[in-house]
C-alpha positions in Angstrom: 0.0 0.0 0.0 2.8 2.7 0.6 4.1 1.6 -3.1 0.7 2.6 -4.4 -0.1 5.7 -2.5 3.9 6.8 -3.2 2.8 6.5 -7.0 -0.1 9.0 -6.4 1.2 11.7 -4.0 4.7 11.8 -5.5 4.2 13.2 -9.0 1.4 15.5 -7.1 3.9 17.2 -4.6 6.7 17.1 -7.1 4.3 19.1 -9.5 2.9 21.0 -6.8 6.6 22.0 -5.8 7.7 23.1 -9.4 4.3 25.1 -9.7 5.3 27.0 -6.5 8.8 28.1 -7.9 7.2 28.5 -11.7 3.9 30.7 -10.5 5.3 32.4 -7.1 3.5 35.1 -7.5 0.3 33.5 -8.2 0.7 31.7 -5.1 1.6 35.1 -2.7 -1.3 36.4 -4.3 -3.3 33.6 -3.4 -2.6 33.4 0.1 -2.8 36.8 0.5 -6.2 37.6 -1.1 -8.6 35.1 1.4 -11.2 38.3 1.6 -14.2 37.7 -0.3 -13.1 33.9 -1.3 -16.3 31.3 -1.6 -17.4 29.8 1.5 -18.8 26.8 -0.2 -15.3 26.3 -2.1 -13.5 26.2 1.1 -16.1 23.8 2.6 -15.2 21.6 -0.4 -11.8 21.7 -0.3 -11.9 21.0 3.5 -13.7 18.0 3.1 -11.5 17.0 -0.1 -8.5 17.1 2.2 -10.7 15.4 5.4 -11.8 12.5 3.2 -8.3 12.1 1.0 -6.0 12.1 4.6 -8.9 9.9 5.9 -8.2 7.3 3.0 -5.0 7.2 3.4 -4.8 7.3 7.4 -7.1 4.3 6.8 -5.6 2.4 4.5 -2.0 3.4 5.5 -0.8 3.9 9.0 2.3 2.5 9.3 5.8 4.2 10.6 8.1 0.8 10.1 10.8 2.9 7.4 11.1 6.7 5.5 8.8 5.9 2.5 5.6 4.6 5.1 6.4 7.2 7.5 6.0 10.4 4.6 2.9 8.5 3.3 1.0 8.2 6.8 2.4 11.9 7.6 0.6 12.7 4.4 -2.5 11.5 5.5 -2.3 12.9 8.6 -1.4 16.4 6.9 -4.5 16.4 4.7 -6.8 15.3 7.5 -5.7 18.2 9.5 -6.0 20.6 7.0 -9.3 19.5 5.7 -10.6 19.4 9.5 -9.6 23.2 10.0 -10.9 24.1 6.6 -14.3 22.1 8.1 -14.3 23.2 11.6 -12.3 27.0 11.8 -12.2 27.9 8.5 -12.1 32.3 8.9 -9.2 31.2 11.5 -7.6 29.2 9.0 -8.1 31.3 6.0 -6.6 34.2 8.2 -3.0 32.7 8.2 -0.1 35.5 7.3 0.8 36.2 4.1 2.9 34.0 2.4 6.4 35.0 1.2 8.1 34.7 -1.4 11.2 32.6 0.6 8.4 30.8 2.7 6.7 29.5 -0.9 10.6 28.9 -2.7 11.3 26.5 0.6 7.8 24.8 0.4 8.9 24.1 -3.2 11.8 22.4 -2.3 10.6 20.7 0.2 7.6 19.4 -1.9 10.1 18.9 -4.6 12.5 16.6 -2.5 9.5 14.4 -0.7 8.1 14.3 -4.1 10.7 13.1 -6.0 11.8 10.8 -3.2 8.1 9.2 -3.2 8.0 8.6 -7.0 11.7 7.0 -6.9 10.0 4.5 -4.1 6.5 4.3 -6.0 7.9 3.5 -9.5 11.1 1.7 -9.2 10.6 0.6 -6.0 12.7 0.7 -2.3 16.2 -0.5 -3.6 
């Protein structure tokens, strides 16, 4: 199962990563500009992110090596997010601004987890 959920998450944070450092300013401007933003799009994407850690927290919750570790702290990311988005969501759409170094690290770090996730998805742990 952490082969399999590798496989999906991977390419998502490595693309996720490279859209951060290609579109920064997109991004700024997205977490910046929360005022007016639709209340039933943040209800959806909360309980995307509930019901996607959920599956995985589910189907995956295993800390035996690096690969299952990242996967369950995956689902455990999503399920937290999509509860605030749920539960708190003014408090949660009122985080700071994001900068510009804060979104370049967040790339990398995406980057790194993703590309790490798709070497063990793909061609497996050796």
């Amino acid at each position: 199962m952490t082969q399999l959920i590798a496989m999906i998450a991977g390419p998502y944070l490595a693309v996720t990563g490279v859209g951060f450092l290609l579109s920064t300013r997109f991004y700024e401007l997205m977490a910046s500009q929360t005022e007016g933003t639709d209340r039933v799009v943040v209800n959806l994407s909360g309980a995307v992110h509930f019901l996607a850690g959920l599956v995985v927290l589910v189907l995956h919750f295993r800390w035996g090596g690096l690969a299952e570790s990242m996967v369950t702290l995956i689902g455990v990311a999503a399920l937290l997010k999509g509860a605030a988005l749920i539960m708190v969501p003014e408090l949660t759409l009122r985080s700071p601004g994001t900068s510009r170094t804060t979104l370049r690290l967040s790339a990398l770090a995406f980057i790194s987890v993703g590309a790490y996730l798709v070497h063990f998805g793909y061609f497996g742990p050796g």
